[in-house]
DRENPA-3360 file (N, C-alpha, C; in nm, 2 decimals, always signed):
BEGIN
1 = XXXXXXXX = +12.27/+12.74/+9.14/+12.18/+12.67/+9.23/+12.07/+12.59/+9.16 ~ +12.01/+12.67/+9.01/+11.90/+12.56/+8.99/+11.97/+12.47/+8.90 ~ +12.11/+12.45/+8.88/+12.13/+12.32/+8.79/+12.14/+12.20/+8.94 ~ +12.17/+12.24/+9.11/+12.18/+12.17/+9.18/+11.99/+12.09/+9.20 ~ +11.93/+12.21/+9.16/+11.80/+12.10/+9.18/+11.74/+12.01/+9.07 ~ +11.79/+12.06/+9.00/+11.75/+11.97/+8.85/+11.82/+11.89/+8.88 ~ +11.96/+11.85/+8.92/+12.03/+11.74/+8.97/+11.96/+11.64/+9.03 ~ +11.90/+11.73/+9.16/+11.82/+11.63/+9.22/+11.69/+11.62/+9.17;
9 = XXXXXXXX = +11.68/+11.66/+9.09/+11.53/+11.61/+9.04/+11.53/+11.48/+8.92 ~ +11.65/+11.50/+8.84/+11.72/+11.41/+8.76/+11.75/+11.23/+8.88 ~ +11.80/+11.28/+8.93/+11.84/+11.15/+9.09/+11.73/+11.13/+9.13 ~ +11.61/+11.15/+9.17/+11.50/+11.08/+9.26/+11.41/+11.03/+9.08 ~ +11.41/+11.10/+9.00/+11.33/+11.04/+8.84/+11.41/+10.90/+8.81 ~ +11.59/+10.88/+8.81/+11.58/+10.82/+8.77/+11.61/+10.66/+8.88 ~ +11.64/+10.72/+9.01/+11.62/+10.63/+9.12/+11.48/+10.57/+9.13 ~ +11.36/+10.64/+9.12/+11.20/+10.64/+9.19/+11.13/+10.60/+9.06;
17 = XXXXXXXX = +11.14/+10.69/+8.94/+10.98/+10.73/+8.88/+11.02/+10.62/+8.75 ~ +11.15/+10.69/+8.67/+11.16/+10.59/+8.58/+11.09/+10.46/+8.56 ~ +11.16/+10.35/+8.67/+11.14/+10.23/+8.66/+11.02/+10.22/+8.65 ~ +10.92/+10.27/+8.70/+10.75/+10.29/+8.74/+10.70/+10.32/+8.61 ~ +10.78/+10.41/+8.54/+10.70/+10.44/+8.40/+10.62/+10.54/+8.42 ~ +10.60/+10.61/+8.53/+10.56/+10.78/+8.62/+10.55/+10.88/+8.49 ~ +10.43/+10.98/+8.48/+10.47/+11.04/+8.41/+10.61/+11.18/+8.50 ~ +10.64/+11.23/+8.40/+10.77/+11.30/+8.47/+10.70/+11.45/+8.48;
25 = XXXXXXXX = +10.78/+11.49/+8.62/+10.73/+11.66/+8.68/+10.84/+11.74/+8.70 ~ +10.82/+11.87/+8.67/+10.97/+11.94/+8.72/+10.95/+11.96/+8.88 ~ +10.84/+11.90/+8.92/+10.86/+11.95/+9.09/+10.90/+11.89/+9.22 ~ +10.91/+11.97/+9.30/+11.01/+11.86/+9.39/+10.91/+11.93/+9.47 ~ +10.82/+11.83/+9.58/+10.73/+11.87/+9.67/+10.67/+11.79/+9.72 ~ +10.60/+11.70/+9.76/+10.48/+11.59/+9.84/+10.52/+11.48/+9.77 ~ +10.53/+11.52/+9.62/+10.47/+11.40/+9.55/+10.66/+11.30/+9.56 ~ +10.77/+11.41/+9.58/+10.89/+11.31/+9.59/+10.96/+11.29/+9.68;
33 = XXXXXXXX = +10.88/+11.35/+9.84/+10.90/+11.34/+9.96/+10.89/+11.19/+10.03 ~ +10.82/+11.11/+9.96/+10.78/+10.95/+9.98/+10.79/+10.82/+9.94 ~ +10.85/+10.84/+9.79/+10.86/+10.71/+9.71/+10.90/+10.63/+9.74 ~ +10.85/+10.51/+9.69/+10.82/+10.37/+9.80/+10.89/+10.27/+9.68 ~ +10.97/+10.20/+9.72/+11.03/+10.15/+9.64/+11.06/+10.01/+9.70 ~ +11.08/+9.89/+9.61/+11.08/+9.73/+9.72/+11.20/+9.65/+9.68 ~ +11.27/+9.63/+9.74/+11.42/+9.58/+9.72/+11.39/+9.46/+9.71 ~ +11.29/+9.38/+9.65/+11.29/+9.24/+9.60/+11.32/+9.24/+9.47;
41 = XXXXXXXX = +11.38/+9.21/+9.38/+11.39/+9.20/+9.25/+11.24/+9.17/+9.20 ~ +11.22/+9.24/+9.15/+11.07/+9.23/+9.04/+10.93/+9.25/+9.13 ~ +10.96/+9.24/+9.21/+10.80/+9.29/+9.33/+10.76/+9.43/+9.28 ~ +10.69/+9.45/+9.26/+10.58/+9.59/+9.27/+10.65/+9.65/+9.38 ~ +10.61/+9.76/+9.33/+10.64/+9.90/+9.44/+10.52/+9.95/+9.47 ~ +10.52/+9.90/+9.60/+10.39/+9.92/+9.71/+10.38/+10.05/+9.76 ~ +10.30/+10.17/+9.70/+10.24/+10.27/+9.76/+10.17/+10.27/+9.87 ~ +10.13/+10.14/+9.89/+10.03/+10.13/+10.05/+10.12/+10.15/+10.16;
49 = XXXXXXXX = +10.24/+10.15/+10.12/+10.36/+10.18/+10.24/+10.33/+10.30/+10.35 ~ +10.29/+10.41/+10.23/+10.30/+10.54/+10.32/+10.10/+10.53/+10.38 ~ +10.13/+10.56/+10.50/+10.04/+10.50/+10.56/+9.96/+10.70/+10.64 ~ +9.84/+10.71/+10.64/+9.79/+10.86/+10.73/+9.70/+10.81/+10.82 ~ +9.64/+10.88/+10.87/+9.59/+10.84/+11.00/+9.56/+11.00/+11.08 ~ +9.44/+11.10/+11.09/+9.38/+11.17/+11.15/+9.36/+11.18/+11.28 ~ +9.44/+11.27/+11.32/+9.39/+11.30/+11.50/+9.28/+11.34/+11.51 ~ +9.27/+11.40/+11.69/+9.15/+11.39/+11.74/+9.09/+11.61/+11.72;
57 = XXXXXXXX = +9.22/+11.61/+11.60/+9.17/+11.79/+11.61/+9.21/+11.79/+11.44 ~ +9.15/+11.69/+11.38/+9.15/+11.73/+11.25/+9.30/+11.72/+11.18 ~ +9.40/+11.75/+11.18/+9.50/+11.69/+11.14/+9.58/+11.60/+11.08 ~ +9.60/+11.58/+10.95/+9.63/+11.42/+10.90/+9.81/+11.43/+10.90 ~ +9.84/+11.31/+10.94/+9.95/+11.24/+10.95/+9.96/+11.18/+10.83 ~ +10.09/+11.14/+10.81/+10.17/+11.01/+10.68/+10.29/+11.00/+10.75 ~ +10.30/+10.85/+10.73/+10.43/+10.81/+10.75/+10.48/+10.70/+10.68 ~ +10.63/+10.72/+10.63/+10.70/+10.59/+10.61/+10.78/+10.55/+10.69;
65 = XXXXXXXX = +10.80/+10.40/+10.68/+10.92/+10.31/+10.80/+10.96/+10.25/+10.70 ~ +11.14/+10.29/+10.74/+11.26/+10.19/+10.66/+11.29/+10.14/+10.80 ~ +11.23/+10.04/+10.84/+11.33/+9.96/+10.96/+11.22/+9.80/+10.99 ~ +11.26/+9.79/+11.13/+11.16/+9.67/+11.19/+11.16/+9.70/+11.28 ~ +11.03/+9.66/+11.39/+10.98/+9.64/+11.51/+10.97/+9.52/+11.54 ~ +11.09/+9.53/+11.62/+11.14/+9.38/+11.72/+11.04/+9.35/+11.82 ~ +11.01/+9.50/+11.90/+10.97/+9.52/+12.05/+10.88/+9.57/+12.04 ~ +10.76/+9.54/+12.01/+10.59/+9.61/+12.01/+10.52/+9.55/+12.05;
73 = XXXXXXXX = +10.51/+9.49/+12.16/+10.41/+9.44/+12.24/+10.30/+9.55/+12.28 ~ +10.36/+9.66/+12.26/+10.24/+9.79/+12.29/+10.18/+9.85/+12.16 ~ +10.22/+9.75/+12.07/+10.15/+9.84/+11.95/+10.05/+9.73/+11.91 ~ +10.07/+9.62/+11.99/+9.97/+9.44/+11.93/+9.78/+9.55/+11.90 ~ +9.77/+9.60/+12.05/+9.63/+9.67/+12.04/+9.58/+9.77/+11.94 ~ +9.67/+9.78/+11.81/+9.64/+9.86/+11.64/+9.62/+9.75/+11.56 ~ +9.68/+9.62/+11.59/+9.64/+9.55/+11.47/+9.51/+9.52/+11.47 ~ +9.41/+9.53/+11.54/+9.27/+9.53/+11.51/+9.18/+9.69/+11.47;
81 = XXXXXXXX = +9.23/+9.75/+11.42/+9.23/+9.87/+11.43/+9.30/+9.94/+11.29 ~ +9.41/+9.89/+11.26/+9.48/+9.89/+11.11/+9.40/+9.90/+11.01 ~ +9.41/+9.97/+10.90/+9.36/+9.87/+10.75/+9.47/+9.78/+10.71 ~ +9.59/+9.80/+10.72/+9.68/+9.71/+10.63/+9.70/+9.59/+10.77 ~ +9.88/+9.53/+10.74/+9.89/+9.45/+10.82/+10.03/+9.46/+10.83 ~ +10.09/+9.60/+10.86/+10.28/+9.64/+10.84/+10.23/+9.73/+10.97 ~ +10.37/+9.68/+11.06/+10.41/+9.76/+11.18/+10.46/+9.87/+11.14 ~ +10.46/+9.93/+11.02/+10.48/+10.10/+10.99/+10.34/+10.17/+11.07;
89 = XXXXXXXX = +10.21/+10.11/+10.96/+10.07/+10.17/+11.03/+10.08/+10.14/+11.18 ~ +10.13/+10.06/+11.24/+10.10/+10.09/+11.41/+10.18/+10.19/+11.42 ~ +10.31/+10.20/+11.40/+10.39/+10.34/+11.45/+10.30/+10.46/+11.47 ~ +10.24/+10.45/+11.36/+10.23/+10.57/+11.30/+10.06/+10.60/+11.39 ~ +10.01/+10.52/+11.43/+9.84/+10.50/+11.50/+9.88/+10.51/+11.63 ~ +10.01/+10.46/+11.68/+10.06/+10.48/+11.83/+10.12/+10.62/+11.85 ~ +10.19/+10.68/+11.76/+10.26/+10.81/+11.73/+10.10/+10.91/+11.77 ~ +10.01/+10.89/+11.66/+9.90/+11.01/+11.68/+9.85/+10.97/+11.77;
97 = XXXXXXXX = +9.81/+10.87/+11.85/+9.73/+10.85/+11.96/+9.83/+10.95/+12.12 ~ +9.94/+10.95/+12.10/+10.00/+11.03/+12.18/+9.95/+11.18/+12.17 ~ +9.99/+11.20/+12.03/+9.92/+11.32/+12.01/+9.79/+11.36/+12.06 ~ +9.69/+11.30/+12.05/+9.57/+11.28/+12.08/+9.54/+11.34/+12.25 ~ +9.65/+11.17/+12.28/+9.62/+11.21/+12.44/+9.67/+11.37/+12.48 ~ +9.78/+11.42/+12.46/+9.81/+11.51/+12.49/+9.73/+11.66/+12.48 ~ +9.62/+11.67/+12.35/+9.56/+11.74/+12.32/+9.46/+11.76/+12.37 ~ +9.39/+11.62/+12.43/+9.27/+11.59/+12.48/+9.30/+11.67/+12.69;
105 = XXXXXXXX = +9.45/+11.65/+12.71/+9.49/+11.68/+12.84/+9.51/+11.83/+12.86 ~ +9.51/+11.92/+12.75/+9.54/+12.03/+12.75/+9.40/+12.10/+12.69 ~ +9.30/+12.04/+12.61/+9.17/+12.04/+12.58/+9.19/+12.17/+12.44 ~ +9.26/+12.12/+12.38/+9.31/+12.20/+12.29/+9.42/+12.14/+12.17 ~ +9.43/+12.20/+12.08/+9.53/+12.11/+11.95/+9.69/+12.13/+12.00 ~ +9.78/+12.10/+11.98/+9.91/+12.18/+12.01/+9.99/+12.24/+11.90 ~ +10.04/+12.31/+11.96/+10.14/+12.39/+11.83/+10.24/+12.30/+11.80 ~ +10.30/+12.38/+11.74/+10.40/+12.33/+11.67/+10.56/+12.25/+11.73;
113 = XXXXXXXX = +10.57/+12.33/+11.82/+10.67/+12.30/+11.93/+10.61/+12.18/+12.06 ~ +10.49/+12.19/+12.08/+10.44/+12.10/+12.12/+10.42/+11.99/+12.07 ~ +10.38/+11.98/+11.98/+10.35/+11.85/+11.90/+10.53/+11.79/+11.92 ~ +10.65/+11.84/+11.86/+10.75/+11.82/+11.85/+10.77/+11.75/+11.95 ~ +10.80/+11.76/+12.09/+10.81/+11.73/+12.22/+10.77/+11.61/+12.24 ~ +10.61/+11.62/+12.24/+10.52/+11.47/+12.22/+10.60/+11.38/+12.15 ~ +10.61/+11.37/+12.03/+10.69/+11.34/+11.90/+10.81/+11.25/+11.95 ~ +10.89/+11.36/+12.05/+11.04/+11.27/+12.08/+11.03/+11.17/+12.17;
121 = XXXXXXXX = +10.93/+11.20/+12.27/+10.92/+11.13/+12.37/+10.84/+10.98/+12.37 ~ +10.76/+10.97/+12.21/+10.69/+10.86/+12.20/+10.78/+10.78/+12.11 ~ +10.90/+10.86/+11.97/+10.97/+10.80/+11.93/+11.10/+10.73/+11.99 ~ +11.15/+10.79/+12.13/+11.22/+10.77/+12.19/+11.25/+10.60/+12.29 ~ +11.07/+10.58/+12.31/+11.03/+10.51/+12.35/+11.03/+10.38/+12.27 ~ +10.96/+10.44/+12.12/+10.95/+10.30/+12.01/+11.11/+10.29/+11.99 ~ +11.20/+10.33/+12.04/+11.32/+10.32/+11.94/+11.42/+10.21/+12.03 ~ +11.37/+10.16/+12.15/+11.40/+10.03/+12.24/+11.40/+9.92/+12.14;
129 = XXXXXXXX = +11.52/+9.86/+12.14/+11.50/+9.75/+12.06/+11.46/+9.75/+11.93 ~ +11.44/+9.87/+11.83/+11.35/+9.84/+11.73/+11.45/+9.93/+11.67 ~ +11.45/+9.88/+11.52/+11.49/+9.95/+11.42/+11.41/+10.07/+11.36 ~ +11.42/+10.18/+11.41/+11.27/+10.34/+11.35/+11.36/+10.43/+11.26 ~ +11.38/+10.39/+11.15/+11.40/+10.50/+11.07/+11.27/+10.57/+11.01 ~ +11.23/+10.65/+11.05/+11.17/+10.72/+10.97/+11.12/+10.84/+10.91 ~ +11.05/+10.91/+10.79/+10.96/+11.00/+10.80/+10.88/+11.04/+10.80 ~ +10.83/+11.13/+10.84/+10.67/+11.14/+10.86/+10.63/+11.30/+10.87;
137 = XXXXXXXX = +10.51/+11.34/+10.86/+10.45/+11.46/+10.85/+10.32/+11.49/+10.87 ~ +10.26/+11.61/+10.92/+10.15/+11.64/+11.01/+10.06/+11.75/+10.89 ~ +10.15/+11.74/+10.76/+10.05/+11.90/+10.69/+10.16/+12.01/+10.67 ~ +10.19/+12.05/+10.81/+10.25/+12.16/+10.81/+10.43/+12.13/+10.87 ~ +10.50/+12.05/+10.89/+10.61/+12.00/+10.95/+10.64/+11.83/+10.90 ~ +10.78/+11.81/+10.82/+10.86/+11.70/+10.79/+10.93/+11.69/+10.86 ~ +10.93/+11.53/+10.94/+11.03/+11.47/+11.09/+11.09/+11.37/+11.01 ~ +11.20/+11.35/+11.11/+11.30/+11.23/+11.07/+11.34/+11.21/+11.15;
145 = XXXXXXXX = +11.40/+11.01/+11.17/+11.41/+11.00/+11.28/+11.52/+10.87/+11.24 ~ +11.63/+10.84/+11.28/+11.74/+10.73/+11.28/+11.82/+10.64/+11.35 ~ +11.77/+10.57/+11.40/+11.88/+10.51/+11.49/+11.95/+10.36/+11.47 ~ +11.98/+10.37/+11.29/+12.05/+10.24/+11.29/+12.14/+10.34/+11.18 ~ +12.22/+10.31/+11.18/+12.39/+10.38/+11.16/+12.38/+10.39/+11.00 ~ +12.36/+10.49/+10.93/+12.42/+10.54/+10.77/+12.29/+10.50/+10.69 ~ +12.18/+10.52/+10.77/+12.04/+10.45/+10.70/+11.93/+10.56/+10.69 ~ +11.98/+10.69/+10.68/+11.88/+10.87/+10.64/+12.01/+10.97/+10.64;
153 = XXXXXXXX = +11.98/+10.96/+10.49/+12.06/+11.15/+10.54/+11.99/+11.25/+10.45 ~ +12.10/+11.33/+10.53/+11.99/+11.51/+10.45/+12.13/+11.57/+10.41 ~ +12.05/+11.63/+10.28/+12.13/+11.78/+10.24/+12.10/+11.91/+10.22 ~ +12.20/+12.00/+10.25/+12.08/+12.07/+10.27/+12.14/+12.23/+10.20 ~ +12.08/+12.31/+10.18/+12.15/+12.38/+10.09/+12.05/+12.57/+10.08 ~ +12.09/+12.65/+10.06/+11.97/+12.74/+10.04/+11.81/+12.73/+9.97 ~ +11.86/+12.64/+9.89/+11.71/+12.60/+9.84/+11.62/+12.50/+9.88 ~ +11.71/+12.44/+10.02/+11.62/+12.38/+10.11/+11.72/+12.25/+10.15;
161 = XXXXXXXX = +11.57/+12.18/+10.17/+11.63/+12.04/+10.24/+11.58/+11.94/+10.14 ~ +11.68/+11.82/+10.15/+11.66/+11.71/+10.09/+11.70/+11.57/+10.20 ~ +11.55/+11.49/+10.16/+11.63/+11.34/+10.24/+11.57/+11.22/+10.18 ~ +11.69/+11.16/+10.20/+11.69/+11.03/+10.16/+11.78/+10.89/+10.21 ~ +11.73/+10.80/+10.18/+11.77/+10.70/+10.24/+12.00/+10.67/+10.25 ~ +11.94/+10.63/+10.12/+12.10/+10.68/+10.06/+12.15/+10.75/+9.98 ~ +12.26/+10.81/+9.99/+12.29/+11.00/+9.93/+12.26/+10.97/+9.79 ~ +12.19/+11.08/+9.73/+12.19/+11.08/+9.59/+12.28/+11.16/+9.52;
169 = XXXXXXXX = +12.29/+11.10/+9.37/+12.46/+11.20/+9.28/+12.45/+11.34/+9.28 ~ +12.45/+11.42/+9.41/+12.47/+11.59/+9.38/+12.49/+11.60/+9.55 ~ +12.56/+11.70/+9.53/+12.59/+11.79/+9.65/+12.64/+11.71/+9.76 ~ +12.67/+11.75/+9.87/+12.72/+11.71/+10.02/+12.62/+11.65/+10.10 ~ +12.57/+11.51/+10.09/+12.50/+11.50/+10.22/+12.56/+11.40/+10.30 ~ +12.47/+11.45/+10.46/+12.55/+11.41/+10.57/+12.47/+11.36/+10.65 ~ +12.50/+11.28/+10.72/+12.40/+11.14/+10.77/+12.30/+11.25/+10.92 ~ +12.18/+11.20/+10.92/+12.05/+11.28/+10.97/+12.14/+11.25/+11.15;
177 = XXXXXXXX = +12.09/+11.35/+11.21/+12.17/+11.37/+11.37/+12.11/+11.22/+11.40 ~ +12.14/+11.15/+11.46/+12.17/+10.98/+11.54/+12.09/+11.03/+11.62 ~ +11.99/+10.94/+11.63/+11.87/+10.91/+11.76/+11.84/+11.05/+11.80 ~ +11.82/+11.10/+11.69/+11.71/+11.27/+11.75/+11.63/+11.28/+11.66 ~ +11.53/+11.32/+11.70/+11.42/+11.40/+11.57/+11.44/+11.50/+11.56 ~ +11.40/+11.52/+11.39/+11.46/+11.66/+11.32/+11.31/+11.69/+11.26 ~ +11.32/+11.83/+11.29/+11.16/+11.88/+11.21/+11.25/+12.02/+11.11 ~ +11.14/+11.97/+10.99/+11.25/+12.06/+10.85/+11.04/+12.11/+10.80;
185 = XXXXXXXX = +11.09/+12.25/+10.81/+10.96/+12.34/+10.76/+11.06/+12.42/+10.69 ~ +10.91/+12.46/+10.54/+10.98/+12.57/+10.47/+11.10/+12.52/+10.40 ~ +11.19/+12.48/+10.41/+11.30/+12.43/+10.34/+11.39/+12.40/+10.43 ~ +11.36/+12.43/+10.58/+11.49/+12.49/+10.66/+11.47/+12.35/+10.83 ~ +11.61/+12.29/+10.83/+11.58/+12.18/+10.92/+11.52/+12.35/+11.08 ~ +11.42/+12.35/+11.13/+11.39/+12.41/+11.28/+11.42/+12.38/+11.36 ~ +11.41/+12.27/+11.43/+11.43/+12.17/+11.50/+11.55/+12.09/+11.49 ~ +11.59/+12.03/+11.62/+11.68/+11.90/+11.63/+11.69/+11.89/+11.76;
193 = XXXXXXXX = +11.63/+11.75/+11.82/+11.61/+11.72/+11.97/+11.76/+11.66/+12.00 ~ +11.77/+11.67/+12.13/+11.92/+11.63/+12.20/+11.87/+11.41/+12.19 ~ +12.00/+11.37/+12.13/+11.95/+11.21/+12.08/+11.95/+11.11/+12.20 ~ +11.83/+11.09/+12.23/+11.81/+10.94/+12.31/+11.85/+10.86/+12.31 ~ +11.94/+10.83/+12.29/+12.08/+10.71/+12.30/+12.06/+10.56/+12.24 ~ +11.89/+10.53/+12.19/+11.88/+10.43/+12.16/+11.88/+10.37/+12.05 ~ +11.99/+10.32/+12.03/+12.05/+10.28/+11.89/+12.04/+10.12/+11.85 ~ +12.01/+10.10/+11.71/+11.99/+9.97/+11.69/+12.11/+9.93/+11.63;
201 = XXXXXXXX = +12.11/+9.84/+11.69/+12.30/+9.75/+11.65/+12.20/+9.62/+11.57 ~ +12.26/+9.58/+11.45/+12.20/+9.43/+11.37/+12.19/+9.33/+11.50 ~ +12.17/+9.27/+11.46/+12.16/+9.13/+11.55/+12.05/+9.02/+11.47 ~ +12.13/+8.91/+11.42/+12.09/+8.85/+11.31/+11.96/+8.75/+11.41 ~ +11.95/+8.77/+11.53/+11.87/+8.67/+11.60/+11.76/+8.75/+11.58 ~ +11.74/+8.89/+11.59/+11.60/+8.97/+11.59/+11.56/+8.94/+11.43 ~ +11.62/+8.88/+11.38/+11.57/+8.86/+11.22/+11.54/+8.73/+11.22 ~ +11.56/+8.62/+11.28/+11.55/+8.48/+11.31/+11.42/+8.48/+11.34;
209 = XXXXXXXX = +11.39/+8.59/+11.45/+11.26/+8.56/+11.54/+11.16/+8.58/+11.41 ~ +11.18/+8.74/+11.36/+11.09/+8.77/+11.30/+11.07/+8.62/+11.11 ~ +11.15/+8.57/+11.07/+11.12/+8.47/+10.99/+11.03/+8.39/+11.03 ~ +11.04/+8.35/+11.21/+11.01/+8.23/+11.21/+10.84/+8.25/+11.23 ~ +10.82/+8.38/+11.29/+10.68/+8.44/+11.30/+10.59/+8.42/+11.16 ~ +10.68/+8.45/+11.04/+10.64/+8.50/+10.91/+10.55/+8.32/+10.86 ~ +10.67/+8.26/+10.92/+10.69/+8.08/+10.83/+10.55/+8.05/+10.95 ~ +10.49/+8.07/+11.00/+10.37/+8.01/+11.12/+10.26/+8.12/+11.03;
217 = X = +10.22/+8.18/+10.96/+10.12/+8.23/+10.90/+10.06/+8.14/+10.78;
% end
C-alpha cells in the first residue's frame, strides 16, 4: 500500500511541482489537494485560481473551477464584491452566501449534513447551462462536483481518496458520480447526493459568446 502512495506522490510531483521548481514533500495533504496548473504553453501557473471566502459563522471556504459559466446572470451582483475577476470567485461567494442565508434562518451554523444539502441545492442550480466541475472545501469536508463527461475522477483505496482531473499512473480510478456532489472526510468518500440531471453537452456557440465578450474588453 505505501509503494501505491509514493506512486501517487511521484504522479502529482511530476505532473504539478516539478515544472514549478517546488521544493519536494513526502506529503499528500492541503498543500496537493489544489494545484493550479494553465494549459497555455508557457503562461505561469496562477495560484490566485483557488479562491476562499468566510461565512457568516467563521468558517473559511476554497474553491477551484475547471469549467465555464455560460449562465450567471445571478452571479453579475459578486463582481463588485470579488477581489479577482474569474467566475470561479463568484461560484464560490454565491455558494457561501447560501450558506449564510441558511444559517442566519436557523440562527445558528450548520452541521455537517446540513451544510451538504445547502451545497446540492445551490450547485444544482449553478449547473443550468454551465460547465461546474469542481472542488471545494469548508476546513473540515472535500466536495466534488461534475457535470461535463470524463472531466474528475477519484480513486480510492484504504489509504484514502484521491482526485483529479485526469487519472494519474497508479491504481483504478473511476470517473466522480455524474451531476451529484460527493463529500470525502477522513480519507473516506461520506456522502454522494442522488445526481441533478444537469449536464453540460460542448456547444461550440457557448464558446463563441464567451470570445466575443473577451474581444469588447
Amino acid at each position: 500500500m505505501r509503494n501505491q502512495i509514493t506512486t501517487l506522490q511521484d504522479a502529482l510531483e511530476t505532473r504539478f511541482f516539478a515544472p514549478l521548481r517546488r521544493p519536494r514533500t513526502r506529503r499528500v495533504g492541503v498543500e496537493l489537494e489544489f494545484p493550479i496548473w494553465n494549459r497555455t504553453p508557457g503562461a505561469p501557473t496562477d495560484f490566485a485560481a483557488v479562491h476562499a471566502a468566510t461565512d457568516n459563522r467563521s468558517r473559511t471556504w476554497t474553491l477551484v473551477h475547471n469549467g465555464t459559466i455560460f449562465n450567471g446572470a445571478h452571479l453579475n451582483d459578486y463582481m463588485g464584491v470579488q477581489h479577482g475577476d474569474t467566475d470561479s470567485e463568484r461560484v464560490l461567494l454565491y455558494i457561501v452566501d447560501q450558506i449564510n442565508v441558511a444559517q442566519n434562518h436557523r440562527c445558528r451554523a450548520l452541521d455537517e449534513a446540513e451544510r451538504f444539502d445547502v451545497l446540492f441545492g445551490a450547485i444544482a442550480e449553478l449547473a443550468q447551462g454551465n460547465k461546474l466541475n469542481l472542488l471545494f472545501q469548508d476546513g473540515e469536508v472535500l466536495y466534488a462536483h461534475c457535470n461535463f463527461r470524463d472531466a474528475l475522477h477519484v480513486w480510492r483505496d484504504t489509504d484514502g481518496v484521491a482526485l483529479s482531473t485526469r487519472p494519474l499512473s497508479m491504481g483504478t480510478w473511476t470517473p466522480v458520480p455524474f451531476t451529484s456532489l460527493v463529500a470525502v472526510k477522513n480519507g473516506e468518500i461520506v456522502r454522494t447526493s442522488p445526481p441533478h440531471g444537469n449536464e453540460y453537452v460542448y456547444n461550440p456557440e457557448d464558446y463563441r459568446l464567451v470570445y466575443m465578450n473577451f474581444a469588447r474588453l
